[in-house]
N, C-alpha and C positions, 0 to 999 in steps of 0.2 A: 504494500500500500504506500503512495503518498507520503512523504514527509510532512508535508504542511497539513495533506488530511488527516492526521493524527494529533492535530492542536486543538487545542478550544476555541481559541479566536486568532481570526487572521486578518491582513491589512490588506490593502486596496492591492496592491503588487502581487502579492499573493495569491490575489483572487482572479487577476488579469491572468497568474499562471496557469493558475487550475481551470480555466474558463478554456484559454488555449489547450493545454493540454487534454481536455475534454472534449474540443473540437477535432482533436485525432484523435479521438477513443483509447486515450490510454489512461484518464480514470473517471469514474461517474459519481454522480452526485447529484440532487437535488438544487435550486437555487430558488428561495423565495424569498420576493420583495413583501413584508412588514406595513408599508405607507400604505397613505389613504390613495383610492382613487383618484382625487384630483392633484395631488401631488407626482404617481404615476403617469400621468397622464400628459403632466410637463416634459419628464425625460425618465429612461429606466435603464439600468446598464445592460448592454446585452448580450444575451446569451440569460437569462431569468427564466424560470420555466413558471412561475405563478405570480402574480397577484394575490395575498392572503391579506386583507387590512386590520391592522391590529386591533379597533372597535370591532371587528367583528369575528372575535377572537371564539368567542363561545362560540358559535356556530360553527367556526371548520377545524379548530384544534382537533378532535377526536377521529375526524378523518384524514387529515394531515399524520396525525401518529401514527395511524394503523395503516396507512398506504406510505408512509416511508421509513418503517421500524427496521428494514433491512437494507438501506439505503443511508449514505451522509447527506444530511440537511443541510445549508447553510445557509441565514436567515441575513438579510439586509436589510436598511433602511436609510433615512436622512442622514445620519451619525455616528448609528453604532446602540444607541441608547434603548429605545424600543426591541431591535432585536436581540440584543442582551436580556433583558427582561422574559421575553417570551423563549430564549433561551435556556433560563434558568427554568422555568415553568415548565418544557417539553425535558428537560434533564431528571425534575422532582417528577415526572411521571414515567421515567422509565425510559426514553429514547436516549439508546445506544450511542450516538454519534451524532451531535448536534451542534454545529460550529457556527461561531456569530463574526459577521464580517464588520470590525472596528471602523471607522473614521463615516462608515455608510459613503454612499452619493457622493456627495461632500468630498470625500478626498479620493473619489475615485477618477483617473487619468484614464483609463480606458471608454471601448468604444460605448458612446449612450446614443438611446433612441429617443425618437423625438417624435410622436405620431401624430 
């Protein structure tokens, strides 16, 4: 496995790697953006595979666990802050592998989409 997918949190650079290297299939992972729709909606990094807004946290947590309990997650957002949180929260419940991308959007240098 990944070096960096073996951390708990990881920086913008990091994520740019694992995003690349995931575009040649040499590791997998989940990528879910944290923010609200209209903040989405401004720019998302890419290569995200969800949209999960964190107000609407009770509604898709239990299916977000049970559809990637054998999978690495890594959760992003504006910051870092929010997906830290909901982080910890998918951690107390039991998911194996749940890594939070630090500085969020915000410090990321890679490619963003703009719809």
């Amino acid at each position: 496995m990944n070096k960096i997918l073996q951390k708990e949190v990881i920086n913008s650079k990091e994520l740019e790697e694992l995003l690349a290297k995931r575009n040649e299939s040499k590791v997998d992972f989940i990528l879910i953006d944290v923010r609200e729709s209209s903040e989405y909606n401004r720019g998302y990094i890419q290569g995200v595979d969800e949209l999960r807004p964190t107000s609407m946290f009770e509604h898709w947590a239990s299916e977000v666990l049970e559809m990637s309990k054998d999978k690495t997650m890594i959760l992003t957002c504006r910051t870092g802050n929010r997906s830290g949180m909901l982080q910890n929260i998918f951690k107390r419940h039991g998911h194996p592998r749940v890594i939070n991308h630090m500085g969020g959007i915000l410090s990321y240098n890679g490619k963003i989409v703009t719809p």
